[in-house]
VOPAGU-2260 file (C-alpha; in pm, 1 decimal, decimal comma):
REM VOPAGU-2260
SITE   aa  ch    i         X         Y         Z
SITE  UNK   A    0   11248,2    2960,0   23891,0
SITE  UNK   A    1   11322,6    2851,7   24261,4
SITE  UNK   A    2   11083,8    2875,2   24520,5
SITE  UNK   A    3   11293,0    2680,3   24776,8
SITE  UNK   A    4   11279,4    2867,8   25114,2
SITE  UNK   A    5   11626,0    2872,1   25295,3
SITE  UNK   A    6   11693,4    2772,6   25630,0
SITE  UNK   A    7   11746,2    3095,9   25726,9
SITE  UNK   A    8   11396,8    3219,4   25631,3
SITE  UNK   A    9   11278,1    2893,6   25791,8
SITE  UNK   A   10   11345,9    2974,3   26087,8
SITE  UNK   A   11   11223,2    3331,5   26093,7
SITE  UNK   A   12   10874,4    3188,3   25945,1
SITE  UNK   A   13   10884,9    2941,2   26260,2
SITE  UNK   A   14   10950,4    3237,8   26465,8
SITE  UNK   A   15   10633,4    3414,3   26322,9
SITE  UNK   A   16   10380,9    3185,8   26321,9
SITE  UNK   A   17   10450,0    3096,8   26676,1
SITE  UNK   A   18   10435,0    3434,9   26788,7
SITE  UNK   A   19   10108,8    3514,0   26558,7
SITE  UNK   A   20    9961,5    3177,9   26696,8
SITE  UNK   A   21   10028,8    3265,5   27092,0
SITE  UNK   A   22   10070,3    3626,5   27103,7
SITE  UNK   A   23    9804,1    3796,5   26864,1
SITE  UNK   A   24    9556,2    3495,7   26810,0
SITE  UNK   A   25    9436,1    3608,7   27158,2
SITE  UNK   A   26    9420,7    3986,7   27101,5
SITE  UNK   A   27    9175,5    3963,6   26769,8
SITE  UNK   A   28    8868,8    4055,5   26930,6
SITE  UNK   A   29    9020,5    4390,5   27033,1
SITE  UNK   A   30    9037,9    4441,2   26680,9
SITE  UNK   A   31    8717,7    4292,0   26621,3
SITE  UNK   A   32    8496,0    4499,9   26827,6
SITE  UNK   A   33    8594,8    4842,6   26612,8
SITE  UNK   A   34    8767,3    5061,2   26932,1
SITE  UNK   A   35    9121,3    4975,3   26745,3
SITE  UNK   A   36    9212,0    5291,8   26889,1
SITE  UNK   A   37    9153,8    5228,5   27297,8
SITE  UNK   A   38    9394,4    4841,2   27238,6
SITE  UNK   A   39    9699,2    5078,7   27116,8
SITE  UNK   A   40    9903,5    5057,0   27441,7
SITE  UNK   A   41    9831,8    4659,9   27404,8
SITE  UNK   A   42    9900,1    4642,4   27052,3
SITE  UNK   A   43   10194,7    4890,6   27152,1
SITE  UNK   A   44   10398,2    4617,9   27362,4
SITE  UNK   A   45   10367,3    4326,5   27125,2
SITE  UNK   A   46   10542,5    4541,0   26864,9
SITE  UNK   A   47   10826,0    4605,2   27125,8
SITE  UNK   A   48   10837,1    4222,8   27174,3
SITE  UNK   A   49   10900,5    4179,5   26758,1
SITE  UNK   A   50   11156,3    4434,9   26796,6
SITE  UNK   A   51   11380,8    4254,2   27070,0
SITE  UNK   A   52   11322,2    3966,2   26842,2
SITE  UNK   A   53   11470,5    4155,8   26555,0
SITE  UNK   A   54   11149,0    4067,4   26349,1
SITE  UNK   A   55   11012,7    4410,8   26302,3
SITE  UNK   A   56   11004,1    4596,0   25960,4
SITE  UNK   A   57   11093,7    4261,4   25676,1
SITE  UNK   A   58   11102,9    4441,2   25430,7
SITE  UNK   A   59   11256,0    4808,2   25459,7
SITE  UNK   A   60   11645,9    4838,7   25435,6
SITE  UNK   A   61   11893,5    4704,4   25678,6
SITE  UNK   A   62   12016,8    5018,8   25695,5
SITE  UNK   A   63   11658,6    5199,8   25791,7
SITE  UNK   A   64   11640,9    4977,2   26059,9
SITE  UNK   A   65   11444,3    4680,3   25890,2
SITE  UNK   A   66   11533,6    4308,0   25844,4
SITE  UNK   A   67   11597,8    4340,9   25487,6
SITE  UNK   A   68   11433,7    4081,0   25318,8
SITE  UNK   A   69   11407,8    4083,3   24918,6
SITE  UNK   A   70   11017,8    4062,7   24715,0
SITE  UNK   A   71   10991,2    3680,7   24789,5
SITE  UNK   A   72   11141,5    3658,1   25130,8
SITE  UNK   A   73   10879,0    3906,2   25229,3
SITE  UNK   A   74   10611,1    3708,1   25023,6
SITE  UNK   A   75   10654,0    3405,5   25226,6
SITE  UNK   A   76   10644,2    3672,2   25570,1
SITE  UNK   A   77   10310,5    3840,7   25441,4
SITE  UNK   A   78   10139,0    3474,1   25412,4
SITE  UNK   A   79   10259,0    3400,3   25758,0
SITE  UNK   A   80   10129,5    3746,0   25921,9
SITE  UNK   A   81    9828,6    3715,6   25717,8
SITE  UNK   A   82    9689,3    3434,1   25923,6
SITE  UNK   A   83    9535,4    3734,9   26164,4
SITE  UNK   A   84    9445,5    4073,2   26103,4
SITE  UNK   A   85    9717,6    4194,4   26314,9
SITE  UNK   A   86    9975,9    4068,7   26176,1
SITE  UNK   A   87   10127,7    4303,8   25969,5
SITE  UNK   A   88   10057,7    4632,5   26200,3
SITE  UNK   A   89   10257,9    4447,0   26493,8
SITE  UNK   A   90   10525,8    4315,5   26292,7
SITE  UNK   A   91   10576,2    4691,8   26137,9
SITE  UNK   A   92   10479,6    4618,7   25774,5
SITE  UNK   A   93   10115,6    4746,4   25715,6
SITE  UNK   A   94    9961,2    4883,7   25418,5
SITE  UNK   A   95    9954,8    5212,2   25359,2
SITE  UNK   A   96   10236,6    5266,5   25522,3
SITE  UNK   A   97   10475,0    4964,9   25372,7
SITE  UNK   A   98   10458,6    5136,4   25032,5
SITE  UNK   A   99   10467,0    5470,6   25182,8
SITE  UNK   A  100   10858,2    5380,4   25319,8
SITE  UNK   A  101   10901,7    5227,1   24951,3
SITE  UNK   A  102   10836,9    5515,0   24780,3
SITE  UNK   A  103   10957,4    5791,4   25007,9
SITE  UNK   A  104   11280,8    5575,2   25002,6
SITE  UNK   A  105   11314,2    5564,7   24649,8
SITE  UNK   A  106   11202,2    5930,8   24577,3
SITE  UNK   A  107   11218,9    6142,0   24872,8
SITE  UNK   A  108   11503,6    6416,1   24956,7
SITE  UNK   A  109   11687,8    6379,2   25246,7
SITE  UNK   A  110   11446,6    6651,0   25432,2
SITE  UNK   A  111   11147,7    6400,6   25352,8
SITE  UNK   A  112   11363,2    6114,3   25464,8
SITE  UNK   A  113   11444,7    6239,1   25827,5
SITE  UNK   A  114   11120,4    6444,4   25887,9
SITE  UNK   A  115   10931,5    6123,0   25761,1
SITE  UNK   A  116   11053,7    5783,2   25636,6
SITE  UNK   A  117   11240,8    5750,0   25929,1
SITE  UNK   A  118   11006,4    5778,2   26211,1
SITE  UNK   A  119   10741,0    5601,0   26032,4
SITE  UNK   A  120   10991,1    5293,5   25983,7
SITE  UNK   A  121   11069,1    5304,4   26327,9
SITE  UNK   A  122   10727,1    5279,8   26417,4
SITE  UNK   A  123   10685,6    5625,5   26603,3
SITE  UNK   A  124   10436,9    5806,1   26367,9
SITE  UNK   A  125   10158,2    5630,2   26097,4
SITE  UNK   A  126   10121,8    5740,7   25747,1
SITE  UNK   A  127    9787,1    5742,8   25471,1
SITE  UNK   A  128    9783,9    5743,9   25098,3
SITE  UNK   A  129    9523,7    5990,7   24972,8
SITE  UNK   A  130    9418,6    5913,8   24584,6
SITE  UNK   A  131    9102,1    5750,0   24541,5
SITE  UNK   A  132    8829,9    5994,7   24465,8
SITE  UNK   A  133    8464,9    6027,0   24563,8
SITE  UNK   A  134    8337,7    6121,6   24163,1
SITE  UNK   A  135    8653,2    5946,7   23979,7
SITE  UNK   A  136    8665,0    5565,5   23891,2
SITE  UNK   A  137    8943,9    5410,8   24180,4
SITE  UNK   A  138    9061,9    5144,1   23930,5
SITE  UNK   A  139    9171,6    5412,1   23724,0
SITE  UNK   A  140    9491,0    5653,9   23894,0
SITE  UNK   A  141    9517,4    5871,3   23571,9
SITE  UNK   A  142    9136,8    5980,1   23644,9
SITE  UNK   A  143    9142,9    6268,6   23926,8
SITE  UNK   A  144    8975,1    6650,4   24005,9
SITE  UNK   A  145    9192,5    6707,2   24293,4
SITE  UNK   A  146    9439,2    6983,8   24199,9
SITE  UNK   A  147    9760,3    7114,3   24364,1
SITE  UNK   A  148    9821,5    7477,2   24230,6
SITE  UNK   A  149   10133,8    7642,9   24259,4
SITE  UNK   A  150   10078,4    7984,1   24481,7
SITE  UNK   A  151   10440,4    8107,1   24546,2
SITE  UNK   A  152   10656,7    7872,8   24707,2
SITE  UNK   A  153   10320,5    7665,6   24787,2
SITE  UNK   A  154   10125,1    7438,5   24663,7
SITE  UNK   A  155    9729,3    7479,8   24750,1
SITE  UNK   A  156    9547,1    7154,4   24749,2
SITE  UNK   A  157    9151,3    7151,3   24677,1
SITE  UNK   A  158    8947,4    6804,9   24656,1
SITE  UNK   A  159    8723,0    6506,0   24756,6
SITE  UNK   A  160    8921,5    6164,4   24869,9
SITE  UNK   A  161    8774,9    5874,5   25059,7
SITE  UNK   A  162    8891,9    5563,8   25128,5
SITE  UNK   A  163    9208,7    5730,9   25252,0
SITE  UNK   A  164    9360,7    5406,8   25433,7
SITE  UNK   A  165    9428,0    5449,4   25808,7
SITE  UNK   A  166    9371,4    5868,0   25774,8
SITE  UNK   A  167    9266,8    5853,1   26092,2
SITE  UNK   A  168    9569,5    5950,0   26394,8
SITE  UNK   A  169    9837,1    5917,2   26087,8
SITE  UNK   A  170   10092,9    6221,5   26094,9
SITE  UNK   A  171   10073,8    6280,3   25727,5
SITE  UNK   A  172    9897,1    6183,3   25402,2
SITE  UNK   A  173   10071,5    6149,8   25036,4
SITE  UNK   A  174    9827,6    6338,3   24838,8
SITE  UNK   A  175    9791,8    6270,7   24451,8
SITE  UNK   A  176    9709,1    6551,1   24278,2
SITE  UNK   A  177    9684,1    6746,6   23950,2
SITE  UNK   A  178    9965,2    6996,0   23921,1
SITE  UNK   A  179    9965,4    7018,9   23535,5
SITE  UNK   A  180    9651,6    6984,8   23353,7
SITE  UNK   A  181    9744,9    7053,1   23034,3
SITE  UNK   A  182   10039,7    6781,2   23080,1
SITE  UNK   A  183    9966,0    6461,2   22882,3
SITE  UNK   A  184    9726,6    6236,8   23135,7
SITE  UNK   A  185    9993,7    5999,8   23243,4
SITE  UNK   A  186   10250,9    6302,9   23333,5
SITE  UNK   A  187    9941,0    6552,1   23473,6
SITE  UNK   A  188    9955,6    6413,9   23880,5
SITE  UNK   A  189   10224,7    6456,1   24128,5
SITE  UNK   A  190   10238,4    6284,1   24461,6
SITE  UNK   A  191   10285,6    6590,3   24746,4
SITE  UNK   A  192   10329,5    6525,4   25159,5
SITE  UNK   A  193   10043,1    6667,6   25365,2
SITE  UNK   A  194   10093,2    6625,2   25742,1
SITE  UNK   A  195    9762,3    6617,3   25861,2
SITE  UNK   A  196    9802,3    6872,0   26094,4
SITE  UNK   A  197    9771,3    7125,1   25775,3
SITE  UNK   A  198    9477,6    7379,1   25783,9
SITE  UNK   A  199    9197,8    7265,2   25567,4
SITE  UNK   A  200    9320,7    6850,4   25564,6
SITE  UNK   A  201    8989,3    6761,2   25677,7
SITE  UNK   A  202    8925,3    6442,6   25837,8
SITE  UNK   A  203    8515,1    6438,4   25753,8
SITE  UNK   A  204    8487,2    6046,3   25897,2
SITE  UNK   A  205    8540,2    5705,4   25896,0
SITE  UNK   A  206    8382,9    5541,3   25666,5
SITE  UNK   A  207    8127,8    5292,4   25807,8
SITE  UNK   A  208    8280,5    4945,4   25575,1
SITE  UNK   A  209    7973,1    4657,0   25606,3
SITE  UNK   A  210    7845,6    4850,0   25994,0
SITE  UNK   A  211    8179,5    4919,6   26132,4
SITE  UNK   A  212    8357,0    5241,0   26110,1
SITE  UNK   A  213    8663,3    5158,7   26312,1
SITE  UNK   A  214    8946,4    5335,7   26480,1
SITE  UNK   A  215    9276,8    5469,4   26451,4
SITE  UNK   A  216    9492,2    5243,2   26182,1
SITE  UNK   A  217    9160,8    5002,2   26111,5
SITE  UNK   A  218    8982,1    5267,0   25943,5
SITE  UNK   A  219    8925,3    5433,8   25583,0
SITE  UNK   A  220    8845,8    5774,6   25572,4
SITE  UNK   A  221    8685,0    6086,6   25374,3
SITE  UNK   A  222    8884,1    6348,4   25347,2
SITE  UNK   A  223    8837,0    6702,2   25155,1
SITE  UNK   A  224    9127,4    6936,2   25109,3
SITE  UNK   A  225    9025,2    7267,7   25129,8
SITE  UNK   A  226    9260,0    7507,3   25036,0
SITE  UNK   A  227    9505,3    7299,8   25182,1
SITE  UNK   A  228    9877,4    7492,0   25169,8
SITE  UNK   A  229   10210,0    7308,9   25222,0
SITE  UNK   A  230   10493,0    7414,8   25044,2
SITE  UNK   A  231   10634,9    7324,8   24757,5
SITE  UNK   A  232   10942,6    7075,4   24918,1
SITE  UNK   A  233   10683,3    6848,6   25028,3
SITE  UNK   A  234   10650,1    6772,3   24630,0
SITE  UNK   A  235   10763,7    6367,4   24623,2
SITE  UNK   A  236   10976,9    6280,9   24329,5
SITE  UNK   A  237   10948,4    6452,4   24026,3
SITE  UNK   A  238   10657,2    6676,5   23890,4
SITE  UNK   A  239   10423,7    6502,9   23671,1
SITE  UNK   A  240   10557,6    6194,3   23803,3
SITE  UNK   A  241   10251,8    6083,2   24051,1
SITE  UNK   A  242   10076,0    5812,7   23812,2
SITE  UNK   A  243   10511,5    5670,8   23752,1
SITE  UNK   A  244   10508,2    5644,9   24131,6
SITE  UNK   A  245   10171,1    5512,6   24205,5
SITE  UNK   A  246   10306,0    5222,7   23997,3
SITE  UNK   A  247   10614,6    5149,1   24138,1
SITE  UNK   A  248   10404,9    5147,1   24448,9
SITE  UNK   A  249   10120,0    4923,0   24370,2
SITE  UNK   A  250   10339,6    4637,2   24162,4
SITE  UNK   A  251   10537,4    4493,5   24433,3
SITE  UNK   A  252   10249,2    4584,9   24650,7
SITE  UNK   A  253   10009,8    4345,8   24526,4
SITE  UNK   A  254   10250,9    4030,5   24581,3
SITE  UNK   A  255   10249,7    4114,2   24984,6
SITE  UNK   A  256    9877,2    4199,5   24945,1
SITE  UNK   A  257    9839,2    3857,0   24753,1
SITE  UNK   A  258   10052,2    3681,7   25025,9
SITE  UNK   A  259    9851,6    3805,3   25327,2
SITE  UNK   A  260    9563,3    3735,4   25144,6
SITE  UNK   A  261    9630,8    3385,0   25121,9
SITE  UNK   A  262    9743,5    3390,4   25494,8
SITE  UNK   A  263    9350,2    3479,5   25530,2
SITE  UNK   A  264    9308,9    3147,7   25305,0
SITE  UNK   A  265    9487,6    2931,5   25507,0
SITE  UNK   A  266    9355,1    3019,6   25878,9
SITE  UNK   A  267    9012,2    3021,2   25759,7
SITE  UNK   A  268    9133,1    2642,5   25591,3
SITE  UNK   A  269    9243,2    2579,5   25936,6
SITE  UNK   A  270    8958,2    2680,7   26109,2
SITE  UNK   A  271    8727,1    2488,1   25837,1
SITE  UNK   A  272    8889,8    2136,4   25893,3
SITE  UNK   A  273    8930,5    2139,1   26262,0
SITE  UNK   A  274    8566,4    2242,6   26276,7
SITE  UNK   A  275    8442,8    1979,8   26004,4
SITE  UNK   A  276    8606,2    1705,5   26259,1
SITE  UNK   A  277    8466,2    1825,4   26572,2
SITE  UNK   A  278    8116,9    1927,0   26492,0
SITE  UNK   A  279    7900,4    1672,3   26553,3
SITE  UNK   A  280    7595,0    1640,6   26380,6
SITE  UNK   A  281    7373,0    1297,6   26464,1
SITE  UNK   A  282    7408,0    1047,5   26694,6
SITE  UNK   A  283    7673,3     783,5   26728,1
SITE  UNK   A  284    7923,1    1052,9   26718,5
SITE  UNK   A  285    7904,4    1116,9   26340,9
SITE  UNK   A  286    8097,6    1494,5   26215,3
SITE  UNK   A  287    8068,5    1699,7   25945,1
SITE  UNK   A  288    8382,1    1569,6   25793,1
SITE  UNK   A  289    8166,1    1279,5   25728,1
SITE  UNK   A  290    7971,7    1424,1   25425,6
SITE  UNK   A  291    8065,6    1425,4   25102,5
SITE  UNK   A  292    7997,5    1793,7   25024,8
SITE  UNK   A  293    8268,8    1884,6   25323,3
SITE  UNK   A  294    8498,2    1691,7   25197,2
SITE  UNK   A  295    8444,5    1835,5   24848,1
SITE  UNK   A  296    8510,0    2212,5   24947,8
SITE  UNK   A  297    8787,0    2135,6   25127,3
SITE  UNK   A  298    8952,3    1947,8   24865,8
SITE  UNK   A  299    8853,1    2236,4   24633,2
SITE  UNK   A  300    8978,4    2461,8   24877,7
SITE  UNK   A  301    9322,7    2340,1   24923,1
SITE  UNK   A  302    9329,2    2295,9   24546,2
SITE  UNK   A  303    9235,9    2675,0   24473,0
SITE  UNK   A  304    9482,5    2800,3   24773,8
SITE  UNK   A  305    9755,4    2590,2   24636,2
SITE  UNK   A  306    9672,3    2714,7   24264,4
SITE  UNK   A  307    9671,3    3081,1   24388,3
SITE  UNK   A  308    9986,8    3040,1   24615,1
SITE  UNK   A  309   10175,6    2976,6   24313,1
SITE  UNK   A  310   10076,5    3207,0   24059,9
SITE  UNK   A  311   10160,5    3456,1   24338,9
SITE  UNK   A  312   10505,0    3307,9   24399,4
SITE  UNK   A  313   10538,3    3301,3   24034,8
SITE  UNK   A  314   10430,2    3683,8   23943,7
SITE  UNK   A  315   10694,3    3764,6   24271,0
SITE  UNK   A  316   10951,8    3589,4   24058,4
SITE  UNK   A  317   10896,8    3755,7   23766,3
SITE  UNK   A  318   10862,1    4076,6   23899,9
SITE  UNK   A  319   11271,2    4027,1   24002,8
SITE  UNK   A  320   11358,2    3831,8   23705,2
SITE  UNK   A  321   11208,6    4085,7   23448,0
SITE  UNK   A  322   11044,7    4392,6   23657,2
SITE  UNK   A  323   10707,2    4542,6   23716,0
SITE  UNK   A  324   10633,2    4649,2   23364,3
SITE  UNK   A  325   10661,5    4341,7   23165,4
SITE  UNK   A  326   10515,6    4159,4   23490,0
SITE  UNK   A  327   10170,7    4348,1   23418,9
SITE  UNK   A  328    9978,4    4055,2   23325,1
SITE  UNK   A  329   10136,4    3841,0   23634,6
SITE  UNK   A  330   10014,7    4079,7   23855,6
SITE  UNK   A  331    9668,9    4127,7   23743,4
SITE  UNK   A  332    9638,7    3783,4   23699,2
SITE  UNK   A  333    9758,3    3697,7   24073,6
SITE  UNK   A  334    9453,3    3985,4   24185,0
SITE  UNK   A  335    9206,8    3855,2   24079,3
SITE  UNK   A  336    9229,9    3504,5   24138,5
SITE  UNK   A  337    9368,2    3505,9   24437,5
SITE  UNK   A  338    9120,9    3754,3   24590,3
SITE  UNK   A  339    8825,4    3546,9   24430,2
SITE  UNK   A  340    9014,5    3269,1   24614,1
SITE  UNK   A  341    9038,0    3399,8   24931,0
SITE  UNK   A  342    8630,2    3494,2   24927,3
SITE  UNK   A  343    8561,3    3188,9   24836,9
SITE  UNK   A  344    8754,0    2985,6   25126,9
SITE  UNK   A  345    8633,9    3215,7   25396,8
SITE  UNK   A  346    8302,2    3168,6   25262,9
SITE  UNK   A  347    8296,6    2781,8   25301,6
SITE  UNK   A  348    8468,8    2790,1   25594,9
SITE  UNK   A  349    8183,3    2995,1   25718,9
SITE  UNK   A  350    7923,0    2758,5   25609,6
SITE  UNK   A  351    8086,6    2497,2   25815,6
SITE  UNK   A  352    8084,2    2720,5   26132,3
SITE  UNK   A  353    7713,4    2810,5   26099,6
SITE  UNK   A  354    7534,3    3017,0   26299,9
SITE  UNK   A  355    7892,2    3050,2   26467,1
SITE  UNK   A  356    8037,3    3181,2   26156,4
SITE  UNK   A  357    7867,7    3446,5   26074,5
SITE  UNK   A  358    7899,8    3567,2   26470,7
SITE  UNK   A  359    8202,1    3789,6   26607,0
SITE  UNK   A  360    8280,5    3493,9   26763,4
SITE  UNK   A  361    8479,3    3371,3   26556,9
SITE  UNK   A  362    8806,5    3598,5   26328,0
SITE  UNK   A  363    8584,1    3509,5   26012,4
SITE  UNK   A  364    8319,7    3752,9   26012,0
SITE  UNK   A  365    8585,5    3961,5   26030,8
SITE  UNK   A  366    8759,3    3812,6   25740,6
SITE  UNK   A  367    8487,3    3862,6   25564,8
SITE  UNK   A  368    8377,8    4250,3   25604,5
SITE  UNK   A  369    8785,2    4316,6   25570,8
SITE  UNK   A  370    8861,0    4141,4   25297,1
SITE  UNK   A  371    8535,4    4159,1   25066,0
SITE  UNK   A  372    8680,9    4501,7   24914,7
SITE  UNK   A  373    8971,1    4316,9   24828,3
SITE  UNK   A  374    8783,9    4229,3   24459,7
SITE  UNK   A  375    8729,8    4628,3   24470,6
SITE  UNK   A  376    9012,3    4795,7   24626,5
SITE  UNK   A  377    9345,7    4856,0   24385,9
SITE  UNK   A  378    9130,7    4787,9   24057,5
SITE  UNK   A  379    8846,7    4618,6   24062,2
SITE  UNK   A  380    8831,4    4228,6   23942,3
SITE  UNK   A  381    8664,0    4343,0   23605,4
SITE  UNK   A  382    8918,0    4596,6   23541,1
SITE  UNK   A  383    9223,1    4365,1   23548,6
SITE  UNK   A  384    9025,6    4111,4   23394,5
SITE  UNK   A  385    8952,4    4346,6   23058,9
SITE  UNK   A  386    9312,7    4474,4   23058,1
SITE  UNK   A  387    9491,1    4172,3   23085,3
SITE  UNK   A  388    9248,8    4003,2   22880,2
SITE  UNK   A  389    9315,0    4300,3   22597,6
SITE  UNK   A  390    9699,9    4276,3   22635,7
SITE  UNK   A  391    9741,6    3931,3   22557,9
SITE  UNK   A  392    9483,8    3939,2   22232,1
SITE  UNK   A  393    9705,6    4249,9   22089,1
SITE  UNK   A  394   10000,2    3991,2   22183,9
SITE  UNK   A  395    9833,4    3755,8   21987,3
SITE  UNK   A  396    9731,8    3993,8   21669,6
SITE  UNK   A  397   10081,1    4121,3   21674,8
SITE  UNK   A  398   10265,0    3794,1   21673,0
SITE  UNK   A  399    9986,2    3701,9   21399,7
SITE  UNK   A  400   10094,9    4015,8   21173,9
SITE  UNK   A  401   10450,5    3890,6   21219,7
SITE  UNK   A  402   10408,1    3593,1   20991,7
């Protein structure tokens, strides 16, 4: 296992942070103040800047027009654009759209690829995934009422989603669906293209997440598909194949998730040390950094980062080394902890700030609201806790019966 970074990537992470530091620290509280939507045209030139600078799109193909980088190139890049919000939208690699291009690479016909892949890699059009459901558990993909119904040479599309990520001004959704529901559970759902210009793709609203609805790409939306009619082309991969796909997605996905999570750990680190040493709090010029319960949470702090960081790296590794499927426990491992991790650090550094902290201020609030669904969002904490928890006791047993 080698997590040595080469100079090559060195110098691209250099590149990165500097440009995250002086280009979008500035720009945050356009993001902040929930009109993503009116700061496009601003947002618009930085990601022509990361273009000249032959930074834009790490992790899609060369030959798509990306950099190229492998699972733990673009680990180290997610931690780096992490550090602010807009990282990954200016540097071209934003969920839902980053495992959008992954799977419509991987599955989609060369029709898909040129009406869609390729415009959304270059940056021109926005995508949303569509699969969590209103009245079906979200940690659970094989769970879902919305059905896709062959009609002809159509498929027609009736059902509740919400939390359809960045639904808002995206040019088309991937829809999971039902298309066989007498199929075995795990072979029922197919993953279909929607552009979201389709009669009856209805766009009910943003979803208000802890006050703010947001805008444009910063937004989650409700969505009901109402005899919804594309035809049956627009079917990605394989029939039956949706719940196959959703995990190729998601597995992978969670190590740059995991990364930029842990790019939130270390600004708010960052912003909790250099505000420990300047905040004075009594006469004669004593700080914060002075008491002993500071310097406890930040030692525990850079202990749990540190701890987090490398599980992550690790679960990246063995993701390559042995895949996705016998990774399972590495990756629900790595989502819990580390998004426990990165609650806990922006917490604390909160606390330090104060009043300030909890202010708009600061990028923090902001870490918070954003990031709080990340125990939630994907599985919740208690999900891949039971499951992972249940895998390795039938390990266990079964290595027992052995003897």
């Amino acid at each position: 296992m080698d997590f040595k970074i080469s100079e090559k990537l060195q110098t691209i992470l250099d590149m990165i942070n500097e440009f995250v530091e002086k280009e979008l620290f500035p720009l945050e509280p356009y993001f902040n103040d929930g009109d993503f939507k009116a700061a496009v045209p601003i947002f618009e030139e930085k990601r022509q800047m990361v273009k000249k600078m032959e930074l834009w799109a790490p992790n899609v193909p060369k030959e798509l027009g990306g950099m190229g980088l492998d699972l733990m190139e673009h680990a180290f890049v997610s931690e780096a654009l992490g550090r602010s919000p807009l990282g990954h939208y200016i540097f071209g690699c934003q969920a839902p759209d980053a495992g959008n291009i992954e799977i419509l690479h991987k599955y989609g016909t060369d029709d898909q690829k040129r009406m869609y892949l390729q415009p959304l890699v270059d940056g021109k059009i926005r995508s949303c995934f569509s699969m969590t459901e209103v009245n079906m558990p979200g940690s659970n993909p094989a769970m879902l009422e919305t059905t896709a119904v062959k009609d002809g040479d159509d498929y027609v599309i009736n059902g509740h989603k919400w939390f359809t990520s960045s639904a808002d001004g995206a040019k088309f959704a991937i829809v999971m669906a039902i298309t066989d529901p007498k199929a075995p559970k795990y072979l029922n759902a197919s993953m279909i293209i929607v552009p979201t210009d389709t009669p009856g793709f209805n766009l009910i609203r943003n979803i208000p997440v802890m006050g703010h609805s947001g805008s444009d790409y910063a937004s989650h939306a409700e969505i009901m598909y109402q005899s919804c009619r594309v035809p049956q082309k627009n079917l990605l991969g394989p029939e039956g194949h949706g719940f196959i796909i959703a995990q190729d997605r998601l597995g992978p996905g969670r190590i740059h998730h995991c990364m930029r999570w842990l790019g939130v750990c270390q600004r708010a680190f960052d912003m909790m040390c250099n505000r420990a040493n300047d905040r004075i709090i009594s006469e004669g010029g004593k700080t914060l950094a002075s008491r002993q319960l500071i310097q406890s949470w930040v030692a525990k702090s850079a202990a749990e980062i540190q701890a987090a960081r490398l599980m992550t790296l690790h679960a990246g590794w063995r993701i390559e080394d042995v895949g996705t499927s016998e990774a399972r426990n590495d990756i629900s491992l790595i989502k819990f902890v580390v998004a426990n991790t990165m609650q806990n650090v922006v917490d604390r550094a909160i606390q330090v700030h104060g009043g300030l902290g909890v202010s708009d201020d600061t990028v923090l609030s902001m870490f918070y609201r954003l990031e709080r669904g990340a125990r939630i969002y994907d599985g919740a904490d208690e999900v891949h806790q039971l499951m992972v928890g249940r895998r390795i006791l039938r390990e266990y047993n079964e290595r027992k019966n052995k003897k």
